[in-house]
C-alpha positions in Angstrom: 85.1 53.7 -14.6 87.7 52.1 -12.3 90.9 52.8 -13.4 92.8 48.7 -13.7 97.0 47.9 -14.3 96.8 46.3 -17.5 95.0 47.0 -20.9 93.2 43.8 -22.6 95.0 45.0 -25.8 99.0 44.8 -26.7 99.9 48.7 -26.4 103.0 50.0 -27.5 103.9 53.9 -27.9 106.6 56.5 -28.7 107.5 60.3 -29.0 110.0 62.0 -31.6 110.8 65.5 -31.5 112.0 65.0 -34.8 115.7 66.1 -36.3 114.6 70.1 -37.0 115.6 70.9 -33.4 111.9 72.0 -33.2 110.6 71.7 -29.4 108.2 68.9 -29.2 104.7 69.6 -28.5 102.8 66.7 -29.3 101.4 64.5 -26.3 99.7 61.5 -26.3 97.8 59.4 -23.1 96.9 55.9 -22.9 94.1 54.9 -19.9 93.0 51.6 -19.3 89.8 51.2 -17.3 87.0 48.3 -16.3 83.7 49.7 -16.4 82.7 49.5 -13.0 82.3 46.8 -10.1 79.8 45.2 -11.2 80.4 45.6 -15.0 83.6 44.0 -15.0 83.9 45.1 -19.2 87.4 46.2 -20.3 88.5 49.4 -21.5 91.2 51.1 -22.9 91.3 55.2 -24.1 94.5 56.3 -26.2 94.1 60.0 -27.2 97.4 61.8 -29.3 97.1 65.5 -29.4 99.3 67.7 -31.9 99.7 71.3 -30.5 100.6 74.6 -32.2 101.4 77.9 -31.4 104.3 80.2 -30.3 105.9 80.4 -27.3 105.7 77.3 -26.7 101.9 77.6 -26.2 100.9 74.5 -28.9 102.3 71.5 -26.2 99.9 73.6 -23.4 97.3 73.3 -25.9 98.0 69.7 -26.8 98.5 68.8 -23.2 94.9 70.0 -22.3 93.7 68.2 -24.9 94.9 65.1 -23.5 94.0 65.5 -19.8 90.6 67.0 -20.3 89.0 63.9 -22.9 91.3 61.3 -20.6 89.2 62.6 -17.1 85.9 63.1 -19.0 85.9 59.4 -20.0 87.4 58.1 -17.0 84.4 59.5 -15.0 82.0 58.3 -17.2 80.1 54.8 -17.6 81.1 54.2 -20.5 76.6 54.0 -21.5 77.5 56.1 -24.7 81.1 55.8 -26.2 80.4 58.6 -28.7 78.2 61.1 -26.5 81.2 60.7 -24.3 83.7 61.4 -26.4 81.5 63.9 -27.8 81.1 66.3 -24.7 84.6 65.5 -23.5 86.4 66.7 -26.8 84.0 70.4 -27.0 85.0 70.6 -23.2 88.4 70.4 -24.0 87.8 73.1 -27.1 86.1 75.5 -24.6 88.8 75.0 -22.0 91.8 75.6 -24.5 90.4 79.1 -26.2 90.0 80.3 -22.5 93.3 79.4 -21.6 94.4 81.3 -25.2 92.6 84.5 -24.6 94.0 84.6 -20.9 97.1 85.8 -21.8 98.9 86.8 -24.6 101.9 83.9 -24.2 99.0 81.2 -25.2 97.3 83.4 -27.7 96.8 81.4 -30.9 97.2 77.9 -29.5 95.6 74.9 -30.3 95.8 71.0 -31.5 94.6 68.6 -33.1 93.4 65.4 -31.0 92.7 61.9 -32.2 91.3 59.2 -29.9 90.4 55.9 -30.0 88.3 53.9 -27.3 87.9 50.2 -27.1 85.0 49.1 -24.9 85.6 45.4 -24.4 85.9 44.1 -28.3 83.8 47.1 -29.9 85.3 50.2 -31.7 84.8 54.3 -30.7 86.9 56.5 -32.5 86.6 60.6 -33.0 88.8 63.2 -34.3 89.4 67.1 -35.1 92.6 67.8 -37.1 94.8 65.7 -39.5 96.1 63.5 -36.7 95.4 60.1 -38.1 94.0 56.2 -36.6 94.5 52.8 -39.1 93.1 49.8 -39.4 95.9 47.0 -39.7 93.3 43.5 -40.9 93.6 41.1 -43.2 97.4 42.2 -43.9 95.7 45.6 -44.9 95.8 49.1 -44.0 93.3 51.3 -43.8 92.9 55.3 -42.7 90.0 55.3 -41.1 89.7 59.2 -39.5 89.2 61.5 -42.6 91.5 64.6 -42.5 90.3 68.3 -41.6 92.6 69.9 -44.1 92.7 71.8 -47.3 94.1 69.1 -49.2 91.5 66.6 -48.1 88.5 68.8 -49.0 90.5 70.0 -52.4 90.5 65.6 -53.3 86.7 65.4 -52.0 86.3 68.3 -54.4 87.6 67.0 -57.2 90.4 70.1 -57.4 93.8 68.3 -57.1 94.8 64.6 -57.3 96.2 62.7 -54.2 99.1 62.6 -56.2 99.6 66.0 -56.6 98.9 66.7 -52.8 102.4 65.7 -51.8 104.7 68.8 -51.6 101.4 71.4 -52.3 102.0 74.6 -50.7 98.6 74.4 -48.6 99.6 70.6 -47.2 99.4 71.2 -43.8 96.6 74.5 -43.9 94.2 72.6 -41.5 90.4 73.6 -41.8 89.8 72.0 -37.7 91.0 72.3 -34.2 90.5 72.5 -30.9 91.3 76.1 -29.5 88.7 77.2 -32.4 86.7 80.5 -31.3 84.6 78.4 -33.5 82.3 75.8 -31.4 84.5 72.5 -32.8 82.6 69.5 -34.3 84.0 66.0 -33.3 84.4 63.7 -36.7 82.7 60.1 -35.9 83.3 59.1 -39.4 85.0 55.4 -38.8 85.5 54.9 -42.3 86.1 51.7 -43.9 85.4 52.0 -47.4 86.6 54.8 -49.3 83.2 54.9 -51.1 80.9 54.9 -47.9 78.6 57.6 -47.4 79.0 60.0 -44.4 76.5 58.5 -42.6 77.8 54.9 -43.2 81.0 55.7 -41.8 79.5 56.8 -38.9 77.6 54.0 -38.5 80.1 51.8 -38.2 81.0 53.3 -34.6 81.2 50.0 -32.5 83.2 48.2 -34.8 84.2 44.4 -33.3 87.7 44.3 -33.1 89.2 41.1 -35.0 92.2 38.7 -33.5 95.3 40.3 -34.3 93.9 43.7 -35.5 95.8 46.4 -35.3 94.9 50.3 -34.6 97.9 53.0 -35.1 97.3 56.4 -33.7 99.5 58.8 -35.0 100.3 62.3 -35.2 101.4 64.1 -39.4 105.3 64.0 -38.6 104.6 60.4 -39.5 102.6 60.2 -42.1 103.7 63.3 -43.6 107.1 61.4 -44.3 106.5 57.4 -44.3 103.8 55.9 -46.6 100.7 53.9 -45.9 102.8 50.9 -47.1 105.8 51.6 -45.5 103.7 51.5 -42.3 101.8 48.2 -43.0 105.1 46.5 -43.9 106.3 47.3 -41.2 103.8 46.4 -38.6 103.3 43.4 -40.4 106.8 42.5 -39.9 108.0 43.5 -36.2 106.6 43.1 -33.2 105.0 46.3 -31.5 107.5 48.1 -29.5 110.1 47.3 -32.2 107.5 48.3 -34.8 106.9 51.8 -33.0 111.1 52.0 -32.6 111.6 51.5 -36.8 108.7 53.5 -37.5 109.9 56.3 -35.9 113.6 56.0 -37.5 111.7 56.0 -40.6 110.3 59.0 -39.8 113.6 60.8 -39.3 115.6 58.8 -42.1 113.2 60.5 -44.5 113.9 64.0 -42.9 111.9 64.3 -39.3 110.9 67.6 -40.1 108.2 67.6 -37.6 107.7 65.8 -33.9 106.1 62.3 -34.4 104.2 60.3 -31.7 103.0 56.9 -32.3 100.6 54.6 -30.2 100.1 51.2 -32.0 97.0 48.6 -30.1 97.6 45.3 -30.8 94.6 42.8 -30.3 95.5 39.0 -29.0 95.5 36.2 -31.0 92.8 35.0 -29.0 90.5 38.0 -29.5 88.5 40.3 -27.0 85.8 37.9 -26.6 86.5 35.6 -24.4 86.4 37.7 -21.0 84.2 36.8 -18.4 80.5 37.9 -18.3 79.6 41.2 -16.2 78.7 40.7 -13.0 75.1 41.2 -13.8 74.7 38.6 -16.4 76.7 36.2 -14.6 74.2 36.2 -11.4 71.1 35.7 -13.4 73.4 32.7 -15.2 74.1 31.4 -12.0 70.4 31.5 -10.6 69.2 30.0 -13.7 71.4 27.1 -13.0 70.2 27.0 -8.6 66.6 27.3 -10.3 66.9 24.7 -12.8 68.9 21.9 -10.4 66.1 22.2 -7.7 63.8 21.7 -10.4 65.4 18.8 -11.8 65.3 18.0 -8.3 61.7 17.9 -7.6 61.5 16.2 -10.7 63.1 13.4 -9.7 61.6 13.0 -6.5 58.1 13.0 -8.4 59.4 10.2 -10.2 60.8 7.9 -7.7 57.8 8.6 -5.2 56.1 7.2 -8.4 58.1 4.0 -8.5 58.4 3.6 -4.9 54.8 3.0 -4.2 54.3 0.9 -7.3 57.0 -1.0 -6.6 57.6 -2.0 -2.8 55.2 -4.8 -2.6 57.7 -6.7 -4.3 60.9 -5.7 -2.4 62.0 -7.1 0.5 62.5 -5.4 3.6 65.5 -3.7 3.8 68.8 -4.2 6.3 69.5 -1.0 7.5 73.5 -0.6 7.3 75.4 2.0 8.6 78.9 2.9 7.7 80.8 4.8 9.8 84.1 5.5 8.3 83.7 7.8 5.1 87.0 6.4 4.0 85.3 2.8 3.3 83.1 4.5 0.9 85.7 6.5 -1.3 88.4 3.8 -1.6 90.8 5.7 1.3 89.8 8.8 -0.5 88.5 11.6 2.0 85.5 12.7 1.7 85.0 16.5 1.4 82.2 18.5 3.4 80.6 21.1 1.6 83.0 23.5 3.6 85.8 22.1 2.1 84.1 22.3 -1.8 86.7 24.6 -3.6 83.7 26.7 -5.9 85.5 27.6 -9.1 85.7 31.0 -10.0 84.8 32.6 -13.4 87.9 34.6 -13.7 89.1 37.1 -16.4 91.5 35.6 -18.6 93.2 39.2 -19.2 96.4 38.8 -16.9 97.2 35.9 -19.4 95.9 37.6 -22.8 98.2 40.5 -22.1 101.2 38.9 -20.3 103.8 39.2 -22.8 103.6 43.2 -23.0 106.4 44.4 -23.0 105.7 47.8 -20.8 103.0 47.5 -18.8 100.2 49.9 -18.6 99.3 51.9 -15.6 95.5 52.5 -15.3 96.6 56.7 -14.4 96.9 58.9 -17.3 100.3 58.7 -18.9 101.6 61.7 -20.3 105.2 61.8 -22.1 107.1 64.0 -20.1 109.1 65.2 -23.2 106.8 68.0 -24.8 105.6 67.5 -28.4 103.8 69.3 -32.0 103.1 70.3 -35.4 103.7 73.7 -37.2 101.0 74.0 -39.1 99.2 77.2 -40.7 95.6 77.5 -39.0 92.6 78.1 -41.2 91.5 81.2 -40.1 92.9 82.9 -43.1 92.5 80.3 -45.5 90.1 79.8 -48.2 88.3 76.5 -48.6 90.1 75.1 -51.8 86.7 75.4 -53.6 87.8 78.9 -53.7 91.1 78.8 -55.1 92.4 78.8 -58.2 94.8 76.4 -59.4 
């Protein structure tokens, strides 16, 4: 893909190391892209990565995370959004549990990674850890990764209530991440029912994207401490960069007792579907239009040969008159060669969809120079909540 200086979505983003003291080992990277030259198909990668480990070892981890998925997508084609996404987040497992067995300094590392990929208007999201994306529509919210943690598989089972998940002792046990000596399995679940089957969340990979939807990446040091209201009420309310601003204040008003990184996509009023046809499509459009005016053409020279020789017997002969001033013709009004024919252009309308952000993207990865991260007990040495007693 071709890396371009503005995103067709409103992007807004921000980093908290929170109000512990704790050294912030989250990162997060926003990319946007066009396809190609000749597929001129917008695109736009955000990825948030929540490291762990000691010595400083989980924002190495996280920072991987972010760099490898970010490069594997911006060297793709963007032919298969989830293959893609796929390969780039197991590359980015393989390369991290290198890196921790290299030395004894980055022993233990890893991360969660969430990302979300908009391909023109449609939808690609995958995830490994309890790093979360919403769906703002409809003046709704919905979570639409499914958590890789103890509690989320003690609710599935039935065990505990998602009441009584709040304040359990195995809250932040999570059963995936990248840095796994396990090989790490990607979640494509998109889920946007709470009583779809596995494979229909999946499915619904490609989503459209609506007018004025809204997609909130985030890492647990938000949602750990701000509810799922709090958050829609909010975005419903304030713009995006103030929205991003309150919701991390939030965050530490109710105790910041982690690092919190946000990335909110905002989609314009107007939609994603008005850009202008790939290259490709828009040649055979413009051929089919040469083709059919020289046919219409022809067709109208058939017909006035027709009438011509049916017809002449009864014209008189004709006075051949010559003008030679254009200007007598068009009133004073020059006439313009074919030269001088300004051809419009079909031009994307994204400079003007995505004017009024307020911090404009560049097309190069951007990681937050401030490191970021979760503490977070790893599941090597727990038991899956099946196997617990409560």
């Amino acid at each position: 893909m071709i890396p371009i200086d503005r995103a067709h979505l409103y992007v807004s983003a921000g980093t908290h190391q929170g109000k512990k003291g704790k050294n912030n080992e989250d990162r997060f990277g926003v990319s946007a892209f066009q396809v190609s030259e000749d597929v001129q198909t917008p695109s736009l990668l955000a990825v948030v990565a929540d490291g762990v480990g000691g010595h400083r070892a989980g924002e190495v981890a996280a920072e991987m995370a972010v760099e490898i998925v970010s490069h594997e997508v911006a060297e793709s084609e963007a032919k298969d959004p989830k293959g893609i996404l796929n390969d780039a987040i197991r590359q980015a497992n393989d390369a991290i549990t290198t890196r921790a067995q290299s030395s004894t300094d980055f022993l233990g590392m890893g991360t969660t990674c969430v990302c979300a990929w908009i391909v023109g208007d449609r939808l690609f999201t995958a995830s490994v850890g309890d790093s979360r994306i919403y769906l703002i529509r409809d003046g709704e919210i919905r979570q639409v990764t499914v958590d890789h943690t103890w509690i989320q598989e003690a609710i599935d089972a039935g065990i505990i209530t998602p009441e009584q998940a709040r304040g359990h002792p195995n809250a932040h046990v999570i059963r995936r991440h990248l840095g796994s000596q396990r090989s790490v399995v990607p979640d494509f679940r998109l889920r946007l029912s709470p009583t779809e089957s596995d494979a229909e969340s999946e499915s619904n990979q490609g989503l459209p994207l609506l007018p004025k939807d809204q997609l909130l990446l985030c890492s647990d040091g938000l949602t750990d401490l701000v509810s799922d209201d709090e958050i829609l009420n909010l975005l419903l309310e304030q713009p995006g960069e103030d929205a991003v601003d309150e919701l991390l204040a939030l965050a530490n008003e109710h105790g910041g007792h982690d690092n919190i990184t946000i990335v909110l996509m905002r989609v314009p009023e107007k939609g994603l579907g008005h850009y202008v046809l790939d290259k490709p499509r828009r040649s055979l459009m413009i051929w089919g239009l040469v083709a059919g005016a020289v046919l219409l053409s022809v067709i109208v020279l058939i017909i006035g040969s027709y009438y011509w020789s049916h017809s002449r017997d009864n014209i008189s002969s004709p006075t051949l008159s010559i003008v030679t001033n254009a200007t007598a013709v068009q009133g004073n009004q020059p006439v313009l060669s074919p030269t001088d024919i300004v051809q419009p252009e079909l031009t994307s309308t994204l400079d003007t969809a995505i004017g009024e952000v307020s911090t404009p993207l560049t097309p190069t990865l951007e990681i937050t120079s401030t490191p970021q991260a979760t503490y977070t007990t790893w599941p090597t040495s727990t038991q899956a909540p099946t196997e617990i007693n409560q």
